[in-house]
VODO-83302 format. One line per 5 residues: their letters; for each residue x, y, z of C-alpha. Coordinates in nm, 4 decimals, decimal comma, padded with zeros to 6 digits, always signed. Layout:
<pagus>
a> X Y Z | ...
</pagus>
This chain:
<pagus>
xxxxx> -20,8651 +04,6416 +05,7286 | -20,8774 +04,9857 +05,6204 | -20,8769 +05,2592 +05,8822 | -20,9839 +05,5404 +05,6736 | -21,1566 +05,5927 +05,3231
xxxxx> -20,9023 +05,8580 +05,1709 | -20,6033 +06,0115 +05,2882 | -20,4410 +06,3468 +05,1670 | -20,0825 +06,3760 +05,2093 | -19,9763 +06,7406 +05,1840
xxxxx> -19,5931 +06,6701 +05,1327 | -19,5022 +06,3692 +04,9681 | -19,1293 +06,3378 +05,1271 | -18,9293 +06,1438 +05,3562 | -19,2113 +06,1279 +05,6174
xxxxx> -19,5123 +06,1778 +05,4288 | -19,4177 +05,9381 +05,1734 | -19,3007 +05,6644 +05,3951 | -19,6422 +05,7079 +05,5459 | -19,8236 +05,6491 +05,2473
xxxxx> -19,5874 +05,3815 +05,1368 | -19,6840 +05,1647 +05,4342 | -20,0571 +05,2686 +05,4338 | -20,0942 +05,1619 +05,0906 | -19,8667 +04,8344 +05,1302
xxxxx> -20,1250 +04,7409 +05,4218 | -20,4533 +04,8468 +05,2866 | -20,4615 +05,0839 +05,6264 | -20,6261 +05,3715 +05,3505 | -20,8457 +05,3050 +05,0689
xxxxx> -20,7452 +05,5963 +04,8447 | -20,4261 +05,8108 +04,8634 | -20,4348 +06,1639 +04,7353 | -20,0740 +06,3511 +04,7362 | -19,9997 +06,6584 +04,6614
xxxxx> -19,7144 +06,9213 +04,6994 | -19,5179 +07,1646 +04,5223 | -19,3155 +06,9624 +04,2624 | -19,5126 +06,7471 +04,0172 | -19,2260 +06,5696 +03,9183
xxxxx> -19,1896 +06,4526 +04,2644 | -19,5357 +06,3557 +04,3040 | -19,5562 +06,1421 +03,9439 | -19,2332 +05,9630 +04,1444 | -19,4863 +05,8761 +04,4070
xxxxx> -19,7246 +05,7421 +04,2152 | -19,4230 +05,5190 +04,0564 | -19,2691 +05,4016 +04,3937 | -19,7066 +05,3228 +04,5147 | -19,7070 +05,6117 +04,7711
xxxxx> -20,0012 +05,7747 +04,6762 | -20,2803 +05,6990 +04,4201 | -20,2964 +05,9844 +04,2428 | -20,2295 +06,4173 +04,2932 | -20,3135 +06,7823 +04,2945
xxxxx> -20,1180 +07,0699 +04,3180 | -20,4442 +07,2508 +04,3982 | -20,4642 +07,1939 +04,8160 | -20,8030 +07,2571 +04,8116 | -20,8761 +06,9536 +04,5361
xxxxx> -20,6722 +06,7025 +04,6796 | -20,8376 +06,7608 +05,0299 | -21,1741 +06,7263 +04,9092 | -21,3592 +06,4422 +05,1077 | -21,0789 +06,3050 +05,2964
xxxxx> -21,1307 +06,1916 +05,6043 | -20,7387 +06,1774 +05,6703 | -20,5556 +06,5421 +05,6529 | -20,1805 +06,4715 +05,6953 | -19,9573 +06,7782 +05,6825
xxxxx> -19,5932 +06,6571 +05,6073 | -19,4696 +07,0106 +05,5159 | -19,2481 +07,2809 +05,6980 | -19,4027 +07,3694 +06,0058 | -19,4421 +07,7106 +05,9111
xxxxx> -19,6758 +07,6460 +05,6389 | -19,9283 +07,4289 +05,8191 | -20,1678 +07,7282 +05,9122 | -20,2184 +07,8575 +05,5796 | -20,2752 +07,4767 +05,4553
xxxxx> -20,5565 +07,4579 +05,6957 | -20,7098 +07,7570 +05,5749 | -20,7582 +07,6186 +05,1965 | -20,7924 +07,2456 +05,3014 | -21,0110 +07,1955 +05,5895
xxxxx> -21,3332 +07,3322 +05,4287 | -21,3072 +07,0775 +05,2215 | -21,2415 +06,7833 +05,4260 | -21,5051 +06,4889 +05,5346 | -21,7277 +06,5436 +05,8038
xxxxx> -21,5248 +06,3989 +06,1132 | -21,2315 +06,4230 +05,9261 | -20,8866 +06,3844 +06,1488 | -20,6156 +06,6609 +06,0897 | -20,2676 +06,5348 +06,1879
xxxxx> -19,9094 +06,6175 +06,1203 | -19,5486 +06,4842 +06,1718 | -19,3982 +06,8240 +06,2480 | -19,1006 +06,8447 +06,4869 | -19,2495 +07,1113 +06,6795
xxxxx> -19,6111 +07,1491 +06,8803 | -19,6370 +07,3904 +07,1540 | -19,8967 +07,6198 +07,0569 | -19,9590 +07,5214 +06,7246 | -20,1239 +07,2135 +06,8223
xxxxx> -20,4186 +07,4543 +06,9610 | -20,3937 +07,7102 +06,6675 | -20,3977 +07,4451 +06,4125 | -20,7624 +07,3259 +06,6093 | -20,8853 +07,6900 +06,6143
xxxxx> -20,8333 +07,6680 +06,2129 | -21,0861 +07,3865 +06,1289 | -21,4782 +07,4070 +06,1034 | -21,6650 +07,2317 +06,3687 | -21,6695 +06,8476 +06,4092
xxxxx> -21,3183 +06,8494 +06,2159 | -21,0450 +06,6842 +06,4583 | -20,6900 +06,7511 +06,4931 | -20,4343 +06,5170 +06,6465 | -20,0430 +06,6062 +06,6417
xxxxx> -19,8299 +06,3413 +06,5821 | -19,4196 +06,3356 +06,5515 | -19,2761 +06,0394 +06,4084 | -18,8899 +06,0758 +06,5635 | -18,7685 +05,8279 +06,2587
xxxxx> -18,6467 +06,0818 +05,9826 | -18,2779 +06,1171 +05,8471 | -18,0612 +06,3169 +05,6415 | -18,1910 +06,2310 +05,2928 | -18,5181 +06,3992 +05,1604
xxxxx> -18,7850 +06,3587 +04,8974 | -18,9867 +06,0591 +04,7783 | -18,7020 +05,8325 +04,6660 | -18,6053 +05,8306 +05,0726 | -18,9394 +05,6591 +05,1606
xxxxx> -18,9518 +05,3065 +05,3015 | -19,1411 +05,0828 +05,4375 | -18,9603 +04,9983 +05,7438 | -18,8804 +05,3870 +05,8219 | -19,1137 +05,3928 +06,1468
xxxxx> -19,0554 +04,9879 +06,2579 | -19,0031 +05,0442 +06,6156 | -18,9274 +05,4219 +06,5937 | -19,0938 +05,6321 +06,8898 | -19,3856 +05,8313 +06,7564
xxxxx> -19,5487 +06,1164 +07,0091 | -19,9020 +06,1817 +06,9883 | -19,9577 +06,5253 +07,1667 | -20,3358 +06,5302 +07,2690 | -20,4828 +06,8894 +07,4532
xxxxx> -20,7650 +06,9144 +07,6828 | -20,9657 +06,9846 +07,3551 | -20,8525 +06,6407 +07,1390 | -21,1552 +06,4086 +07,0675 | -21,0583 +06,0660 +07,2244
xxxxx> -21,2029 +05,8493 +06,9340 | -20,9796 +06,0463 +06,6865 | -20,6963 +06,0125 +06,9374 | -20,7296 +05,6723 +06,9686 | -20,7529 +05,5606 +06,5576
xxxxx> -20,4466 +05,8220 +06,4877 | -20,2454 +05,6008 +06,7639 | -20,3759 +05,2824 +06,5538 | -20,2358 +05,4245 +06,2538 | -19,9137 +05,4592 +06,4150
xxxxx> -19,8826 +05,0950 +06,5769 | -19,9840 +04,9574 +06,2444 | -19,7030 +05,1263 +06,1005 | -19,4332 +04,9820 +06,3214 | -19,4464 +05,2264 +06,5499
xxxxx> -19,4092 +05,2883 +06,9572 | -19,6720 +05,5242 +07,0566 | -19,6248 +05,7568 +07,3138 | -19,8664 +06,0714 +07,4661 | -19,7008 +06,4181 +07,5789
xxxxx> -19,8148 +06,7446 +07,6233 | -19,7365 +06,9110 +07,3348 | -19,5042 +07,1950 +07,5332 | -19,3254 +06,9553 +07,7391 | -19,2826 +06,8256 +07,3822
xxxxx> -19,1370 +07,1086 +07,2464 | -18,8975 +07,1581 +07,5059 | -18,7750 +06,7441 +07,5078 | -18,7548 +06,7986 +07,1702 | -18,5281 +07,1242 +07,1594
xxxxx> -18,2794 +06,9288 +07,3462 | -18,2411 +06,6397 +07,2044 | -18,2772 +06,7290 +06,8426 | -18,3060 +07,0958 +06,7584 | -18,0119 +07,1323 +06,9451
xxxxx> -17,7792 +06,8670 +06,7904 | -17,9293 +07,0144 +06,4419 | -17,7923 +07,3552 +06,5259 | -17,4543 +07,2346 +06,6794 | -17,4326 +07,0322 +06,3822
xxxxx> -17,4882 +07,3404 +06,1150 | -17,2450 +07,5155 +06,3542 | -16,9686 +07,2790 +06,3146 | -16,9967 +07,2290 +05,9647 | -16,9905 +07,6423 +05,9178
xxxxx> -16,6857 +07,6900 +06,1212 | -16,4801 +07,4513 +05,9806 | -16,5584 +07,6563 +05,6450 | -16,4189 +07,9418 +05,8102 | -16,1330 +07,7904 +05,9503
xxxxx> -16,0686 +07,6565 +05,6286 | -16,0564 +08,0157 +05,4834 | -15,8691 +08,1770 +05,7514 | -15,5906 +07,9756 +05,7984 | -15,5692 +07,6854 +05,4942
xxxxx> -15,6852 +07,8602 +05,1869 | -15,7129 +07,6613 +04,8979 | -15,7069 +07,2896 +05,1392 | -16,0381 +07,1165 +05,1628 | -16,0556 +07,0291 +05,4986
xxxxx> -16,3531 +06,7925 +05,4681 | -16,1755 +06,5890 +05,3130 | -15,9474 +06,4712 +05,5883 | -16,3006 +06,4164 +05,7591 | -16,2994 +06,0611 +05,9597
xxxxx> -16,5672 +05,9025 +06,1379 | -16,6180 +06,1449 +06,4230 | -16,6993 +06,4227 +06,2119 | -16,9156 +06,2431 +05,9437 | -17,0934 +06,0955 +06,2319
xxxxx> -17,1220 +06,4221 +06,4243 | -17,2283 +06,6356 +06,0859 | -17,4379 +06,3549 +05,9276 | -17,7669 +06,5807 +06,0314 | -17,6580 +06,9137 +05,8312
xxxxx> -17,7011 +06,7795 +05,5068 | -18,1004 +06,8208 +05,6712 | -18,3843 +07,0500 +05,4944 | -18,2424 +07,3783 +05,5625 | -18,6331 +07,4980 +05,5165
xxxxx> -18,7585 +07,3036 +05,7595 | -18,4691 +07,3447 +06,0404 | -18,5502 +07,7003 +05,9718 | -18,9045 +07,6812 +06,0500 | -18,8032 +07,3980 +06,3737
xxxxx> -18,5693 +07,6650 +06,5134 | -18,8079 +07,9817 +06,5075 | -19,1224 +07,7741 +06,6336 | -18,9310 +07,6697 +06,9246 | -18,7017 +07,9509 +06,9530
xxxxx> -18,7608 +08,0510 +07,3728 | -18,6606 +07,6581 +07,4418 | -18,3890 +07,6264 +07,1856 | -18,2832 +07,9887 +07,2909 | -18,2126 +07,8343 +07,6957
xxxxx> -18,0561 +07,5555 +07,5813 | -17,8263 +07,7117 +07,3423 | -17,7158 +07,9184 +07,6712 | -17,6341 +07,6113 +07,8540 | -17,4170 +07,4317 +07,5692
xxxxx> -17,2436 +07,7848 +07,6046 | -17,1677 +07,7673 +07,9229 | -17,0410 +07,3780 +07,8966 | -16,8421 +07,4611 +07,6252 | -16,6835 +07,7791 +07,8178
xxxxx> -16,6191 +07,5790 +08,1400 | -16,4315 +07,2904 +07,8540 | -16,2409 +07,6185 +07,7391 | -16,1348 +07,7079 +08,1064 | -16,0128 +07,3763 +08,1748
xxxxx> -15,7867 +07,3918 +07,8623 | -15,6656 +07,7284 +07,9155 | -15,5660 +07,5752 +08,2447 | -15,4408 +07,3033 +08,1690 | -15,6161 +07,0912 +08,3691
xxxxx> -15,5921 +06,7034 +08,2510 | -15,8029 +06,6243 +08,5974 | -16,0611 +06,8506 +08,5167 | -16,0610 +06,7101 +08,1598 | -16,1218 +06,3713 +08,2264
xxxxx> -16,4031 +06,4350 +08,4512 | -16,5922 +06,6080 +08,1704 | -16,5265 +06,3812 +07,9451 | -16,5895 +06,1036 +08,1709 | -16,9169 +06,2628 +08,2543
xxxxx> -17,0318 +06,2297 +07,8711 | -16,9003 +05,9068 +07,8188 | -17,1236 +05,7608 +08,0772 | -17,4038 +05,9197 +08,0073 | -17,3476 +05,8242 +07,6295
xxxx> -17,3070 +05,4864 +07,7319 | -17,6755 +05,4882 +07,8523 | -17,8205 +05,5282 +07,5137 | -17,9802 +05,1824 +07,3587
</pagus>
């Protein structure tokens, strides 16, 4: 049973195009508009049965939804409201699948006209790969999804977002959208920076001291599995990063000082004191499902 009459996707990627995938593979949406920056990405969409048809003109493909899905970089979801909502249903539900929520959750409601609702959403399910050819159906099965709801979210619209959700597989969860934000920053904007790190400095120690020797390529598991996330949108990392900047700042400043107190304890030499840290991470690794 459909849950909605016509859904605009602004993004057709990964996320947005997984979305679609599964709402039109379960008749949860009638009609699916997309629409996005690269028409040759969006006539792939149409190919793989994402979306039903597309626009490159916001304002067009928004036009009576009553389903407003922003699937862009974070930092563009303001100006997207701007053009779109005029143009949306009456009643119509604005949602997203940013990474970040914070404020933006209440900025994003400031931006549409009365009786317009907006519901965040963050599907934790993406990976590595981008674009439409990444979508699947199975990309949210049992993935956590957090719905961030503020004193000002309309229950009803609450309520049929989390539907949407469940019917895709996923595990809905509620969270206030700055205790979001800083959950989040640790346990993904972080690794995504660390990550980026790592990758850069073994570029430069590559050029400092073996010139000419791809070290990569002596890469085993640990670092493929520790750099998988850096091959990530470096567009919309950038945007994740300077949206939650104060959290991601503070936690930055505690890896810091974990990896200064590691450096200590080699400078001393201390095998006890390395095995307890390690030790320490192991079991809390362990813990993990």
């Amino acid at each position: 049973m459909a849950l909605f009459k016509q859904m605009t996707i602004v993004g057709v990627g990964l996320i947005g195009g997984s979305l679609g995938m599964i709402c039109k593979h379960q008749g949860l949406v009638k009609t699916i508009v997309g629409s996005g920056r690269r028409v040759e990405n969006l006539k792939k969409a149409v190919e793989r049965k994402v979306i039903d048809r597309y626009t490159t003109d916001l304002a067009e493909a928004a036009a009576e939804s009553d389903l407003f899905v922003l699937a862009t970089p974070v930092d563009t979801f303001e100006a997207a409201l701007r053009t779109c909502a005029p143009r949306l249903a009456p009643g119509a539900i604005v949602t997203d699948v940013g990474s970040v929520k914070g404020p933006l959750v209440e900025r994003m409601a400031a931006l549409v006209p009365a009786g317009i609702r907006v519901v965040g959403a963050h599907p934790i399910a993406g990976k590595e790969k981008t674009g439409v050819e990444a979508a699947s159906l199975d990309l949210f099965r049992d993935a956590l999804c957090i719905l961030t709801p503020t004193s000002q979210t309309d229950p009803d619209a609450l309520a049929k977002v989390r539907r949407l959700w469940e019917a895709c597989g996923a595990r809905v969860r509620e969270m206030d959208p700055m205790l979001h934000d800083l959950v989040l920053g640790a346990v993904s904007h972080l690794p995504h920076v660390l990550a980026f790190a790592l990758v850069n400095t073994i570029a430069t120690l590559q050029e400092r001291y073996a010139p000419g020797l791809d070290l990569q390529a002596f890469a085993g598991g640990g670092y493929k599995d520790t750099t998988r996330i850096a091959a990530s949108s470096p567009e919309m990392w950038r945007d994740i990063c300077l949206w939650n900047r104060d959290n991601l700042l503070r936690q930055i400043e505690l890896y810091e000082a974990r990896l200064n107190h590691i450096k200590a304890l080699l400078k001393a030499g201390d095998a006890e004191g390395l095995t307890r840290e390690f030790t320490q991470a192991k079991q809390l690794r362990e813990k993990i499902t």
